[in-house]
N, C-alpha and C positions, 0 to 999 in steps of 0.2 A: 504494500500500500504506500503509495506515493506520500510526503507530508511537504505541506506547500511551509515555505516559509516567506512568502511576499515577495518576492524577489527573482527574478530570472538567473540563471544561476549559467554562466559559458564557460566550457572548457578548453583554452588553446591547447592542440593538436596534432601533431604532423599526421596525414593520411598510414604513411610509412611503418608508422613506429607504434604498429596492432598491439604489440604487449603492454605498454604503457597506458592504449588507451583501454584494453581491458581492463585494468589495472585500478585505471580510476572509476571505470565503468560502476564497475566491482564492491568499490568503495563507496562511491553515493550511492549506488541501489540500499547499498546494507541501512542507509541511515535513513532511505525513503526518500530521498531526492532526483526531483528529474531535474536532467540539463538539457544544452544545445551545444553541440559543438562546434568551432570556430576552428575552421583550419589553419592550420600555421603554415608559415613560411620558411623554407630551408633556406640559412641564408647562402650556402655554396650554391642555391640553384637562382639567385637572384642577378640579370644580367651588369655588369661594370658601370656602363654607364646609369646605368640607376642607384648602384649604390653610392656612386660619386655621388647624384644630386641629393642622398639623404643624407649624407657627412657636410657640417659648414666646417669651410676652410679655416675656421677658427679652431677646430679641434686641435692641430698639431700645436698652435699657439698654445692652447691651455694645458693641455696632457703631453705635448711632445710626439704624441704614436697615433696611428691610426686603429681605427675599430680592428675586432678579431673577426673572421669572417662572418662566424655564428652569430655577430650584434647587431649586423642590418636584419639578419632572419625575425631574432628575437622583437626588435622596435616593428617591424611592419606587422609581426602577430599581434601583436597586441593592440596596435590602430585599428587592424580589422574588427578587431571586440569594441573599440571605442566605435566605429563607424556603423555597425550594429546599433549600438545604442543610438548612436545620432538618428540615421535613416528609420527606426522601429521607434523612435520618439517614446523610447522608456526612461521612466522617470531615472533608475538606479539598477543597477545590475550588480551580481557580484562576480567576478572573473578569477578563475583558478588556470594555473597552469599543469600540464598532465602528470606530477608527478606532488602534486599538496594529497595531504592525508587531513581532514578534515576531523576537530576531537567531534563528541557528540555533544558535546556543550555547544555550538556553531547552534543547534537546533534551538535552543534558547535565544542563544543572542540573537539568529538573521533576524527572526520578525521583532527584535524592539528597533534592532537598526534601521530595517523598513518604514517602519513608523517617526524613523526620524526625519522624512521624507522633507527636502527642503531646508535641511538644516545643519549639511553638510557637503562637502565635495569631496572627497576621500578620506576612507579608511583604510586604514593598513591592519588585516587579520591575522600578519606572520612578522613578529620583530624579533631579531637576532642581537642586535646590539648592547652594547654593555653600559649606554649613557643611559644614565636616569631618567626615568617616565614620572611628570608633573601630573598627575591623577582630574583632571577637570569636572565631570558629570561620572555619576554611577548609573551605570547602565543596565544593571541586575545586580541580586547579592555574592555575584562571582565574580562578574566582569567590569569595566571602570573605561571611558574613553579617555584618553590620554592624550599630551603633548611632549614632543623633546626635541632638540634642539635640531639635530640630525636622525632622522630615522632608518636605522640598516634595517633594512627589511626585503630587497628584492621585490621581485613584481609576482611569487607565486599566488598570491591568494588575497583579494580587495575590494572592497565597495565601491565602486565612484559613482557619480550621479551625472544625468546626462549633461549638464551644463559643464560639470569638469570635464567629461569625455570630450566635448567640440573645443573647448580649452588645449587640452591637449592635443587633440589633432592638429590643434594653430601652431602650436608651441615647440613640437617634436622634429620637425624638419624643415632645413635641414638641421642635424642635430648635434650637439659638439659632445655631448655622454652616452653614455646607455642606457637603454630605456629606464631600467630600476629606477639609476643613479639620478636622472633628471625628474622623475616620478615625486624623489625626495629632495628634490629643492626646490621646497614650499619659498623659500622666499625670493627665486627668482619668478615662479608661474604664477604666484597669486593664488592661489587654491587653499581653502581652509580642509588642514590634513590633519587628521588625528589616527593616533594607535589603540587597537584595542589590548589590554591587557587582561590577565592574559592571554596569547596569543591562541586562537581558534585552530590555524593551520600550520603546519609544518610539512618538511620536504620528506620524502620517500628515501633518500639517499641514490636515485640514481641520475648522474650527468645529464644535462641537455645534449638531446637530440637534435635544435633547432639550428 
């Protein structure tokens, strides 16, 4: 039996990579969750010149090194999920990448987050980092949305709302970081970003495929 939690829930993809996506298949069926899948992008099958036009020439300015092959893959999966949300004019969606393991506390929080509709532009449901979390609203008697300075969190597992998603799409290319890395700098894009504590989703431990 299916359990709704408000929220459209997408998983990036590669067509390729069957195991993985049985994997997560597997995972949200157990918890009662339907998704849609969003196909990902390989980024070794993306042609030159296009990856040129998604790199600004500014990247070697700031980092010195250009993108790893797999980080134009990565950045254009994930616009896909934002372009979704744009063109299907949903309010919020939560986007997982094919290898987040999701706790069964997520079934709690998605729909308060749902309900927060309008009252944010990104959550981050997977943080890694070691900087301290400023605790802002309680969100349940487990969970807490939070702020910090920097957010290490990667782009496995998140809320955005469609106004962030057409934000983003503006903001992403061409791009001087990777997609995560620019995801979390709230204070170049403008985006009111908070983390959920603690964290909903974690990685599987296997490498991208993308």
């Amino acid at each position: 039996m299916l359990c709704s939690v408000m929220l459209p829930i997408y998983v990036i993809s590669l067509e390729t990579a069957q195991s993985r996506r049985a994997a997560i298949t597997g995972r949200l069926k157990e918890l009662g969750l339907a998704f849609s899948i969003i196909e990902a992008v390989r980024g070794a099958d993306i042609p030159v010149d296009q990856k040129t036009s998604l790199v600004s020439h500014r990247r070697r300015q700031h980092l010195g090194a250009p993108f790893s092959d797999g980080a134009p893959g990565c950045l254009m999966s994930h616009r896909r999920a934002w372009e979704r949300i744009r063109d299907q004019h949903i309010d919020a969606a939560l986007i997982l990448e094919d290898d987040a393991v999701l706790a069964p506390a997520a079934l709690d929080v998605l729909p308060r987050i749902a309900a927060l509709k309008g009252r944010f532009d990104l959550i981050n449901l997977h943080h890694t980092s070691g900087r301290p979390l400023v605790d802002i609203a309680r969100l349940s008697p487990t969970h807490a949305l939070s702020i910090t300075r920097y957010a290490s969190i990667g782009a496995i597992g998140y809320v955005v709302s469609r106004d962030a998603a057409e934000r983003l799409l503006a903001v992403s290319t061409p791009g001087i970081f990777e997609v995560d890395v620019m995801m979390n700098r709230w204070w170049e894009h403008g985006l009111k970003t908070l983390v959920l504590s603690p964290s909903v989703v974690q990685e599987d431990g296997h490498g991208s495929t993308i």
